[in-house]
LOGU-661245 format. One record per residue: x, y, z of N, C-alpha, C, CB in turn. Coordinates in steps of 0.2 Angstrom, whole numbers, padded with zeros to 4 digits, always signed. Glycine has a CB too. Example, Ala and Ser with C-alpha at 12.3 -4.5 7.8 and 13.67 -1.06 7.14 Angstrom:
REM LOGU-661245
+0066-0028+0039+0062-0022+0039+0066-0016+0039+0057-0022+0045;+0064-0011+0035+0068-0005+0036+0064+0000+0039+0070-0003+0029;
REM end
This chain:
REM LOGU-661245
-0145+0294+0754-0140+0299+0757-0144+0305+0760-0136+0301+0751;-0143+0308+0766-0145+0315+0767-0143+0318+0764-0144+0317+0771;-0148+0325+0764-0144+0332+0760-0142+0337+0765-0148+0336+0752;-0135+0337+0762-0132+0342+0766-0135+0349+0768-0127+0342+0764;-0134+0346+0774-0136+0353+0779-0134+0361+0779-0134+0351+0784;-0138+0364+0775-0135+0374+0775-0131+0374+0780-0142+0382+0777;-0126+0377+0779-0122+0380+0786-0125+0385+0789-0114+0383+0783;-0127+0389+0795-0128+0392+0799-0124+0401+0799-0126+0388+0804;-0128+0405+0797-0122+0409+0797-0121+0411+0805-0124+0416+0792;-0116+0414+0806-0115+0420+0810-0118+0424+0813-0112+0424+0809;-0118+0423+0821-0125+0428+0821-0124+0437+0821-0130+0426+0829;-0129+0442+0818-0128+0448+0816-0124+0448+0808-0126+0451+0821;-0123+0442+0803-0122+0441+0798-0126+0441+0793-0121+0436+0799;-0123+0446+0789-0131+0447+0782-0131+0444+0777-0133+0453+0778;-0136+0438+0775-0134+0436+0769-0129+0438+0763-0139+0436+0767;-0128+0433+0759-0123+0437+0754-0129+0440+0749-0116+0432+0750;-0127+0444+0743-0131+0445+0739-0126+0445+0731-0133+0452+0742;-0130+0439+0727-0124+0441+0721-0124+0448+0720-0126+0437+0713;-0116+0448+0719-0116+0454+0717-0119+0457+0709-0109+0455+0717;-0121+0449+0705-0122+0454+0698-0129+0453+0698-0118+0451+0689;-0134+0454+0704-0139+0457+0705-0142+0464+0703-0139+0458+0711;-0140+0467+0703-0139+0474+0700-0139+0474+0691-0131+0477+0704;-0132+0472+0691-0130+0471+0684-0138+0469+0679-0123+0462+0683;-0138+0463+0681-0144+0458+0678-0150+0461+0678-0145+0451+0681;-0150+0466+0683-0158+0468+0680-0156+0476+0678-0165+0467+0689;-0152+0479+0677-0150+0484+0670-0149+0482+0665-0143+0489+0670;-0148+0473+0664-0150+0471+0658-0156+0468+0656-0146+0466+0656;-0161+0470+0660-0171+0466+0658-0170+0474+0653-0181+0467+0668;-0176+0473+0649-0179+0478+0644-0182+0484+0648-0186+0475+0639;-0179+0489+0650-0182+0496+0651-0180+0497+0657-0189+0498+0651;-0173+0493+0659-0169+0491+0665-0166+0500+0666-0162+0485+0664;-0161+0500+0661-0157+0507+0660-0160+0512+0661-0154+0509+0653;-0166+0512+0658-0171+0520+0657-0174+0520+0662-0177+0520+0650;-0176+0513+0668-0180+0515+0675-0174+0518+0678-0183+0507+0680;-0167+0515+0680-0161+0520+0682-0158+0526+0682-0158+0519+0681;-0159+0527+0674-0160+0534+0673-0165+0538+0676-0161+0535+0667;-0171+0537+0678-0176+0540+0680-0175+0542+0689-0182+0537+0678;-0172+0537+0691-0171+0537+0698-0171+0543+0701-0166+0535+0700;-0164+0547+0700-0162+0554+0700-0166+0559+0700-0157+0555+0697;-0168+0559+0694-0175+0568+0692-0179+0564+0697-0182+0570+0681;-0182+0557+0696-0188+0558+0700-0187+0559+0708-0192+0553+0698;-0182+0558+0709-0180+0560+0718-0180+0566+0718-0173+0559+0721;-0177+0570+0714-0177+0577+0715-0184+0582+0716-0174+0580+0709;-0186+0578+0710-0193+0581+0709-0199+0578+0715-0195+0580+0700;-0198+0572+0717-0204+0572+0724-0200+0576+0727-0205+0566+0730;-0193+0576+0730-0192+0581+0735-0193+0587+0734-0185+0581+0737;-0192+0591+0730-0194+0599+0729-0200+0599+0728-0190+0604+0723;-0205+0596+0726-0214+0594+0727-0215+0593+0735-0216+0586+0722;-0210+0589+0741-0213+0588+0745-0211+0594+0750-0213+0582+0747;-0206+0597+0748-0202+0603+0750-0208+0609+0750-0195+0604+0746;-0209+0610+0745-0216+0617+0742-0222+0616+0747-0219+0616+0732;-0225+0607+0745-0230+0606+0749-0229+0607+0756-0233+0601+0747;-0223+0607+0760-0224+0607+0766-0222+0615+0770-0221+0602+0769;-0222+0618+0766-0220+0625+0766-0214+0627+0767-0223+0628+0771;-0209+0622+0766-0201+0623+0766-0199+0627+0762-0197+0618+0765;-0203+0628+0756-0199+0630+0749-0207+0635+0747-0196+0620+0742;-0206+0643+0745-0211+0646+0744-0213+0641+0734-0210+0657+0744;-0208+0642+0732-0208+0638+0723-0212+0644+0718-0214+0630+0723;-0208+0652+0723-0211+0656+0717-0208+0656+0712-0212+0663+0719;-0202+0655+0712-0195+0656+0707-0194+0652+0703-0189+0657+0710;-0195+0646+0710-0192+0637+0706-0198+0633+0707-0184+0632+0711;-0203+0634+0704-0210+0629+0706-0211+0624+0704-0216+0631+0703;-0216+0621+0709-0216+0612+0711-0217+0609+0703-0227+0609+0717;-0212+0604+0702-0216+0598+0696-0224+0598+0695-0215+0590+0697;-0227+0600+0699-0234+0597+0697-0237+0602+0694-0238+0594+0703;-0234+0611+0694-0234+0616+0691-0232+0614+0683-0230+0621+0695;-0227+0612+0686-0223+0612+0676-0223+0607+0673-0215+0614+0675;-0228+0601+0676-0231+0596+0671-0237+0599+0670-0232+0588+0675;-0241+0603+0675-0247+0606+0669-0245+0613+0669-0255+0606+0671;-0240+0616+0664-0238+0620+0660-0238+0615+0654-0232+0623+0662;-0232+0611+0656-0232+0607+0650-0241+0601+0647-0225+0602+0651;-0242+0602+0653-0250+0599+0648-0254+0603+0643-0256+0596+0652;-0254+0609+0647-0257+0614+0643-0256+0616+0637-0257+0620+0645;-0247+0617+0633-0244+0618+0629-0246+0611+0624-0238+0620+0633;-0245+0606+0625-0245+0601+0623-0253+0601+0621-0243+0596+0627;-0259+0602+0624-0265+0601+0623-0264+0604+0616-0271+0604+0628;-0264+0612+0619-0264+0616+0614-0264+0617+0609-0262+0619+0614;-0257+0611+0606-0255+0613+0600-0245+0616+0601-0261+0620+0596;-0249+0621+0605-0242+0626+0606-0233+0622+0605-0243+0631+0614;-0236+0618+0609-0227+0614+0612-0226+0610+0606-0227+0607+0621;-0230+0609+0603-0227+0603+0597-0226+0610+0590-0238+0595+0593;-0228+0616+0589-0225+0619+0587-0219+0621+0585-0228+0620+0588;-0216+0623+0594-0211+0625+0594-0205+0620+0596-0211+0632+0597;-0207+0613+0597-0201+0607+0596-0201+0603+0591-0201+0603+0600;-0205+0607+0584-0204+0605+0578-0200+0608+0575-0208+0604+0575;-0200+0617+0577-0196+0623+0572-0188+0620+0576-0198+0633+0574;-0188+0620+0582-0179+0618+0586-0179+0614+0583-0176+0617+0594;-0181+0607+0581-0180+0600+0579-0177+0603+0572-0188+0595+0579;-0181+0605+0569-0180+0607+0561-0172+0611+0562-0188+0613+0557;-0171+0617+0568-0166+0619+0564-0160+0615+0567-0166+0627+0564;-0160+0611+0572-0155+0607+0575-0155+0601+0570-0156+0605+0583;-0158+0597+0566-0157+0593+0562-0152+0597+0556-0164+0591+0560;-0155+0604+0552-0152+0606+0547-0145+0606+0548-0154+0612+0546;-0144+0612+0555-0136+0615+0555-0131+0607+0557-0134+0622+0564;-0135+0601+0563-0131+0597+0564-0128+0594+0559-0133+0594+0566;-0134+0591+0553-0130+0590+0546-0124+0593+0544-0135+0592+0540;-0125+0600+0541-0121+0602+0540-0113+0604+0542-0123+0604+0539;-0114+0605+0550-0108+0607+0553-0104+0600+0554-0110+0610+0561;-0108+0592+0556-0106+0588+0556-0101+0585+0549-0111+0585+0558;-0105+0586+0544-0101+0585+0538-0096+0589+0537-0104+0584+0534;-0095+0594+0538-0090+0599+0537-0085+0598+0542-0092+0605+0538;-0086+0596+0548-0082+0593+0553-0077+0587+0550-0088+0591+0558;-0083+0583+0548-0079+0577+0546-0073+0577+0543-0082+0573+0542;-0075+0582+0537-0071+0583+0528-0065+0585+0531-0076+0591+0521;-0067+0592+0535-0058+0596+0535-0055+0593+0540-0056+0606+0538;-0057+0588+0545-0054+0585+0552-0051+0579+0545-0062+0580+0561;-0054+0577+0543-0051+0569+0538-0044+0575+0536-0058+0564+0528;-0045+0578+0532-0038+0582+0525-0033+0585+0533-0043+0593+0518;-0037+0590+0538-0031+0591+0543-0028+0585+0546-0034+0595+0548;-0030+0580+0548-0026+0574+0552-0023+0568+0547-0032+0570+0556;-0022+0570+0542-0021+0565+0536-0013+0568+0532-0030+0567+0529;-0017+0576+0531-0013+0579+0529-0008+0583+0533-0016+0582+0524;-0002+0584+0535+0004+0586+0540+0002+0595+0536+0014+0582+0539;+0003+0597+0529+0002+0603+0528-0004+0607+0528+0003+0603+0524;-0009+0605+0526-0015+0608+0527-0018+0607+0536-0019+0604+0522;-0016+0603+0539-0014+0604+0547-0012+0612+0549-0008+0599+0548;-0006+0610+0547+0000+0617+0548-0005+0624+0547+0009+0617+0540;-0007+0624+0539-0010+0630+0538-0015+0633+0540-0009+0632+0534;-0021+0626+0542-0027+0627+0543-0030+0629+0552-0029+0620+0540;-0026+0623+0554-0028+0622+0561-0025+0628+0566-0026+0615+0562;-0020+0630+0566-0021+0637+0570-0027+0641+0568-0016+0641+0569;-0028+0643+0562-0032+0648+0562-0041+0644+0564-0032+0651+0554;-0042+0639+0562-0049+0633+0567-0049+0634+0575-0048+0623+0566;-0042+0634+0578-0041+0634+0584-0043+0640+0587-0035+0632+0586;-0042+0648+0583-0042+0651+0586-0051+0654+0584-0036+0654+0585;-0052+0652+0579-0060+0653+0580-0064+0651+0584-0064+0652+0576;-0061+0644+0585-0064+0640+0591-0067+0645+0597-0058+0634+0594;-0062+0647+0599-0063+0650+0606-0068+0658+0604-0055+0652+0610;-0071+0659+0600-0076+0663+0600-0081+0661+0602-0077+0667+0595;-0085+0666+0608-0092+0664+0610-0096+0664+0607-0095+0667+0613;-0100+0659+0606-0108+0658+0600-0109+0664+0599-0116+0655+0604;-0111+0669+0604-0114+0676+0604-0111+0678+0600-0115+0681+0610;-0106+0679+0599-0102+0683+0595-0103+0682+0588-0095+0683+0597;-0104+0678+0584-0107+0675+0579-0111+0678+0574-0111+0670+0582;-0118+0680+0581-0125+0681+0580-0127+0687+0575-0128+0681+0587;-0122+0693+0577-0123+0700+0572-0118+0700+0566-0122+0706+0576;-0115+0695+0566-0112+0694+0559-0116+0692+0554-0107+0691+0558;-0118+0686+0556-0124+0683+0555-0128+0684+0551-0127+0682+0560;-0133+0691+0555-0137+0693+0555-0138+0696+0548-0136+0695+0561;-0132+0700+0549-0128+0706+0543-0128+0702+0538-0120+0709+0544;-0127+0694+0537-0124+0691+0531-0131+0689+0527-0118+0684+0533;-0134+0685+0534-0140+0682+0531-0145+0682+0533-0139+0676+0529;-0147+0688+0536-0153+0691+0539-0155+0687+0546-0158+0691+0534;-0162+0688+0549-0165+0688+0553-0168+0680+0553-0168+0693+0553;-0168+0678+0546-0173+0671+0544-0170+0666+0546-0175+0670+0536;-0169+0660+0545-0169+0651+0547-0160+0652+0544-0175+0643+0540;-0159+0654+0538-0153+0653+0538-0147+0655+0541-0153+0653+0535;-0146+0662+0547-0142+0666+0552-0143+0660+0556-0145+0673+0556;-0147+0654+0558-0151+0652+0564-0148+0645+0563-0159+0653+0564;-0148+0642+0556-0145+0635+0555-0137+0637+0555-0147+0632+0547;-0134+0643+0551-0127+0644+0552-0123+0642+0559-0126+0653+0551;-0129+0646+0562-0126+0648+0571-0125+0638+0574-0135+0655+0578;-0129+0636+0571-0129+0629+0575-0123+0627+0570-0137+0624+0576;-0121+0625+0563-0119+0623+0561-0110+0625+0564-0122+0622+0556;-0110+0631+0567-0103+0633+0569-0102+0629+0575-0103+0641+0569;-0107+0628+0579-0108+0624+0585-0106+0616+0585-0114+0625+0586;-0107+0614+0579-0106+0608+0579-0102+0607+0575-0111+0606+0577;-0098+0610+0572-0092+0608+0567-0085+0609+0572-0091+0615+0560;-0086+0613+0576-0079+0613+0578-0077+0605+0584-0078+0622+0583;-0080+0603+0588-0080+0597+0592-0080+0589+0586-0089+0598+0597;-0084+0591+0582-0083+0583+0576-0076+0584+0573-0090+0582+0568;-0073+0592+0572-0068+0592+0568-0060+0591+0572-0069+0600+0565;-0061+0592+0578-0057+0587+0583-0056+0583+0584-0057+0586+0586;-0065+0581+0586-0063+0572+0586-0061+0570+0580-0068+0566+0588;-0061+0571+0576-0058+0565+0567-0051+0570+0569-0065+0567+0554;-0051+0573+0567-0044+0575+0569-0036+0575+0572-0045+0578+0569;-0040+0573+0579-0037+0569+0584-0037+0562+0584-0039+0571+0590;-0043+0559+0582-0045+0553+0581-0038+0549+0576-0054+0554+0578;-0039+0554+0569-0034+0551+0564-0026+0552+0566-0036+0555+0557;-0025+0557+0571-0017+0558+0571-0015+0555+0577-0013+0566+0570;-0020+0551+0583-0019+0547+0586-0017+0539+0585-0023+0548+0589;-0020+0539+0580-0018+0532+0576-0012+0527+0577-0017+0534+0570;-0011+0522+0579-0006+0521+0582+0000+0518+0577-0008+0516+0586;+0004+0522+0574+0009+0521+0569+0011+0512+0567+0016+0527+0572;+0009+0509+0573+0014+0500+0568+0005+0500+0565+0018+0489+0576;-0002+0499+0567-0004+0499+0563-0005+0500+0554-0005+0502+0566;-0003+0507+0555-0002+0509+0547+0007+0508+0543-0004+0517+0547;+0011+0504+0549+0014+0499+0546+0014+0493+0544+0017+0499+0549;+0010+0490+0546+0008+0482+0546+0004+0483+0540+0003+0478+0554;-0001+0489+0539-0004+0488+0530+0002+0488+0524-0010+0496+0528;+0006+0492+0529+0013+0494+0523+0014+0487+0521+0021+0497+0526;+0017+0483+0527+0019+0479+0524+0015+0474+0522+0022+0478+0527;+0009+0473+0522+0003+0470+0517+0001+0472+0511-0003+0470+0520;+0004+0478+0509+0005+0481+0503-0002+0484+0501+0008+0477+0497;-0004+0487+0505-0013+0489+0506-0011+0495+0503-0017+0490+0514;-0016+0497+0498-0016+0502+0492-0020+0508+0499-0023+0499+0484;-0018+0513+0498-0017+0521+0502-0027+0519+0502-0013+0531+0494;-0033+0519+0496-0039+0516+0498-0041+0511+0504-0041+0514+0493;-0037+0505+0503-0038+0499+0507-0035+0500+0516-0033+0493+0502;-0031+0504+0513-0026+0509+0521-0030+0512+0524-0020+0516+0520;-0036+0517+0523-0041+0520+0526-0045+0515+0527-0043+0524+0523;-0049+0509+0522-0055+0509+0524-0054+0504+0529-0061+0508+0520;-0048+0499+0529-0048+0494+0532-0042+0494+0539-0046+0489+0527;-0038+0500+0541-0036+0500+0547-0038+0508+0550-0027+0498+0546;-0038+0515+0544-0038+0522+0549-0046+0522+0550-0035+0531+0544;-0050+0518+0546-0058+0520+0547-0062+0515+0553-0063+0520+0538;-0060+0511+0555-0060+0508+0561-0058+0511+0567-0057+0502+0561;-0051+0514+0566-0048+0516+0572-0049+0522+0573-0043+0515+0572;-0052+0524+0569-0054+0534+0570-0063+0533+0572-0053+0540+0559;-0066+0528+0570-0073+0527+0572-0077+0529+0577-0074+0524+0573;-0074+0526+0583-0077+0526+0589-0074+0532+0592-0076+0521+0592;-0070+0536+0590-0070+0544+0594-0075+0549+0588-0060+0548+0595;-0074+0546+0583-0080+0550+0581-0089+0550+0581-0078+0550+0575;-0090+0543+0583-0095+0543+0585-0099+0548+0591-0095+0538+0585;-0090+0550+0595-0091+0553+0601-0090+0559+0599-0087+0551+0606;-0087+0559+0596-0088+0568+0593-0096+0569+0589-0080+0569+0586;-0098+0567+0586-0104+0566+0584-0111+0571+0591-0104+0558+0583;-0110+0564+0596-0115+0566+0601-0115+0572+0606-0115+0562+0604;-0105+0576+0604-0104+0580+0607-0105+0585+0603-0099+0580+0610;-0106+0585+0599-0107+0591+0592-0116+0592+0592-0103+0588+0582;-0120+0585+0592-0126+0586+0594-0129+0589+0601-0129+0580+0593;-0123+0586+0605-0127+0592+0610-0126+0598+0610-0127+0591+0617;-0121+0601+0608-0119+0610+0608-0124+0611+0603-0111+0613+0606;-0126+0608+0597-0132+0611+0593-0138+0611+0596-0133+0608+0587;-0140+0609+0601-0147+0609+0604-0145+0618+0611-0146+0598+0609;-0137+0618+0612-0135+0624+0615-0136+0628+0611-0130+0625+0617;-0133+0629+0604-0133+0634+0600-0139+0637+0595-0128+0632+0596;-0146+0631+0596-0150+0632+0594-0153+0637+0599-0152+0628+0591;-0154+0636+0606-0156+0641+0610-0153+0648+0609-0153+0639+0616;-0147+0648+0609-0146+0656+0609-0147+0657+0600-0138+0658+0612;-0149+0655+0596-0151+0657+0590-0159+0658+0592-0148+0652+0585;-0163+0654+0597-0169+0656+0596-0171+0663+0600-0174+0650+0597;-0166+0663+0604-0166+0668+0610-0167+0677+0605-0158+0666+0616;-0164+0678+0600-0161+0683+0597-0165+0685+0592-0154+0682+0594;-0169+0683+0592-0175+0684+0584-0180+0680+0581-0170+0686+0578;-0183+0675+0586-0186+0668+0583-0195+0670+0584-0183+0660+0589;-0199+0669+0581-0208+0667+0582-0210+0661+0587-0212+0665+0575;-0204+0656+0582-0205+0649+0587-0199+0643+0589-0211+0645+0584;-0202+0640+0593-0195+0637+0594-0196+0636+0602-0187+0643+0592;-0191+0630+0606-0191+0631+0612-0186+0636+0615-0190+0627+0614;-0184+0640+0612-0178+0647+0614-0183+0651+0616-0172+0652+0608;-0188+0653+0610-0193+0658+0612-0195+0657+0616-0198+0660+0609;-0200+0652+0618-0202+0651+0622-0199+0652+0628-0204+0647+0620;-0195+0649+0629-0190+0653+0637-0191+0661+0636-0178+0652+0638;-0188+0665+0633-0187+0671+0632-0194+0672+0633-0184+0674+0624;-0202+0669+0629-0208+0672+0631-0209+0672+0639-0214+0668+0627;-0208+0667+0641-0208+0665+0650-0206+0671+0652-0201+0660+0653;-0200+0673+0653-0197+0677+0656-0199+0685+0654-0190+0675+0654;-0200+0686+0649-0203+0692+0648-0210+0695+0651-0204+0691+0642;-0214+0685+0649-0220+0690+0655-0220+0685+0662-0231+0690+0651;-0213+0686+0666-0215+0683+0673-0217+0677+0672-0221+0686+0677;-0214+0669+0669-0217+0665+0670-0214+0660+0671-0220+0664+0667;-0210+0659+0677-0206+0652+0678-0207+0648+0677-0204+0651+0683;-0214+0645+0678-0217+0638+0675-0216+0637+0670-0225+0637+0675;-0216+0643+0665-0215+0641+0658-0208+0640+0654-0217+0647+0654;-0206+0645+0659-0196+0643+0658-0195+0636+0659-0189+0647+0665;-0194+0634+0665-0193+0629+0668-0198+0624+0662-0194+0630+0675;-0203+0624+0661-0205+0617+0657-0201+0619+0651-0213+0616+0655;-0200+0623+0648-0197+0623+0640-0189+0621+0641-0198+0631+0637;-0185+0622+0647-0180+0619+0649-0178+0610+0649-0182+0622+0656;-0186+0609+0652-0188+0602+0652-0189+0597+0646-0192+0602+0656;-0192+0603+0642-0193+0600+0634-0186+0598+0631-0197+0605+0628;-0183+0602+0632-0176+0605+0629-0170+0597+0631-0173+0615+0633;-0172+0596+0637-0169+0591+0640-0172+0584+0638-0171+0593+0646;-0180+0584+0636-0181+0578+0634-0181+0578+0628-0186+0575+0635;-0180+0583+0622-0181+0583+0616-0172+0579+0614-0183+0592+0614;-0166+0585+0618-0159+0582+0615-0159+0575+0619-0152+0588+0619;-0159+0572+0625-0160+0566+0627-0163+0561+0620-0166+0566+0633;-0169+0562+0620-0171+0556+0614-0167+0558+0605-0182+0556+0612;-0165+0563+0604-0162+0562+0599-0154+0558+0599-0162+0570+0597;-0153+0559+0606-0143+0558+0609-0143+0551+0607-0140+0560+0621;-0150+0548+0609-0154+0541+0610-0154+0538+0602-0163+0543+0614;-0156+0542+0597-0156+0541+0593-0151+0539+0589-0159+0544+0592;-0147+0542+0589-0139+0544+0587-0137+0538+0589-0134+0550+0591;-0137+0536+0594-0133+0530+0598-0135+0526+0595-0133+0529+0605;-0142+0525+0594-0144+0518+0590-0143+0517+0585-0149+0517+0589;-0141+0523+0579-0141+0520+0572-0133+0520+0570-0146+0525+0567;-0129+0522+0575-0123+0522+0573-0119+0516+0577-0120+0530+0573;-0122+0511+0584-0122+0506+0587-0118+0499+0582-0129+0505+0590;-0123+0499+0577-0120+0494+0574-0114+0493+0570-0124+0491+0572;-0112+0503+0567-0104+0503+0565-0098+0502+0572-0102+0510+0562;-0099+0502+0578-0096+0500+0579-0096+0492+0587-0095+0506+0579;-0100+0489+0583-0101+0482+0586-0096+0480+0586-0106+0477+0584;-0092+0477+0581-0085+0473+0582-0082+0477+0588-0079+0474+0574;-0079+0480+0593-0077+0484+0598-0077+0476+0603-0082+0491+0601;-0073+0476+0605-0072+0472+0613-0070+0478+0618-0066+0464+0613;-0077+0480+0623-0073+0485+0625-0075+0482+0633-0075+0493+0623;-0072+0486+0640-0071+0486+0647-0079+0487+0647-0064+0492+0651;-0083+0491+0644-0088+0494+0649-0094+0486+0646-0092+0505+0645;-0091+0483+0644-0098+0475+0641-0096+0471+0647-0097+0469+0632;-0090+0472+0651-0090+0467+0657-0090+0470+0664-0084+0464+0656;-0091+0476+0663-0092+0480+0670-0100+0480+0672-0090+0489+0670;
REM end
């Protein structure tokens, strides 16, 4: 038998291309994380090739190759591991805490219709105070030291997790917590086996949205009275003239919350695997 003969395309016809070309190689190992890089690193040859060709002076906004060696220097030094261990320390503390505090009154407000009623206006309206505004009460309560500084992040982070479980739980879809009725699932078995699945996955999001305003709130707590920290370090920048320095401490701040967001996602991934969701087939 012959084998059949390719058809001929069309002429000015372009091959086809599978479309899950793409797909399949954001699924090789370090597919996602080369993608993610695409973007900074475009930006950053362009404003490097922009400076170098005299388009751009880069007194204000200076080339990457300024504020990778800032940041080498700082890193040799010692200095940069210093002050992304104090923000590390106090964004771990307050997150803990705001997060769990979040959880506790979002579970009792979304659960409970009364404590809703009496609680959550007055949550709603704190909500809307500015971090800043925080900071000299704070101050006054519990001085200048780590704890004004953990408070301030933990206020940051409590209000967004206390939402999502809160909204999470009274979004619930009511035949749900009929169908346990009628399985005669004990008010325990009611929670762990139909409201604590279905409240999960918005809290896990609430989670990463509460870690990233603690990585904001820890700035403006370091900005207000800190030795060290990546806040200071902006604030040192700016004080003596040193955009290199801003801008790299900017950039810590950016890879520091990145791998922690990174972290989060991993260890809380496998509570929610059971999920069949749209984004595993896109």
């Amino acid at each position: 038998m012959r084998p059949a003969e390719a058809t001929p395309l069309p002429l000015g016809a372009a091959p086809k291309v599978p479309s899950k070309t793409v797909a399949t190689a954001l699924r090789l190992p370090g597919g996602r994380v080369l993608a993610g890089l695409v973007l900074p690193l475009f930006l950053a040859l362009a404003w490097e090739a922009a400076v170098r060709a005299g388009l751009a002076q880069g007194r204000l906004v200076p080339p990457p190759s300024r504020v990778l060696a800032t940041l080498w220097g700082l890193a040799e030094s010692g200095e940069l591991w210093t002050h992304v261990l104090a923000s590390l320390t106090r964004v771990a503390a307050g997150f803990g805490f705001g997060a769990l505090a979040g959880i506790v009154v979002g579970a009792v407000t979304g659960t409970l219709p009364l404590a809703r009623q009496l609680v959550d206006p007055s949550l709603q309206a704190l909500r809307a105070i500015p971090s800043i505004a925080w900071v000299p009460l704070f101050i006054l309560w519990f001085g200048i030291f780590e704890a004004s500084k953990i408070t301030l992040i933990a206020v940051g982070v409590f209000f967004p997790v206390y939402l999502g479980v809160a909204g999470a739980i009274a979004g619930v879809d009511r035949k749900l917590i009929e169908v346990g009725r009628v399985f005669r699932l004990s008010r325990l078995a009611l929670a762990r086996r139909i409201l604590l699945p279905a409240v999960l996955p918005a809290t896990l999001v609430a989670l990463r949205t509460g870690l990233g305003l603690g990585f904001m709130f820890v700035a403006a707590a370091e900005l207000l009275g800190a030795s060290e920290g990546l806040g200071y370090l902006l604030l040192d920048g700016q004080q003596l003239g040193k955009p290199d320095q801003i801008v790299a401490a900017i950039l810590a701040f950016a890879g520091l919350g990145k791998v922690c967001d990174a972290l989060l996602v991993g260890l809380t991934a496998p509570l929610a695997r059971w999920q069949d969701t749209a984004r595993d087939t896109l």
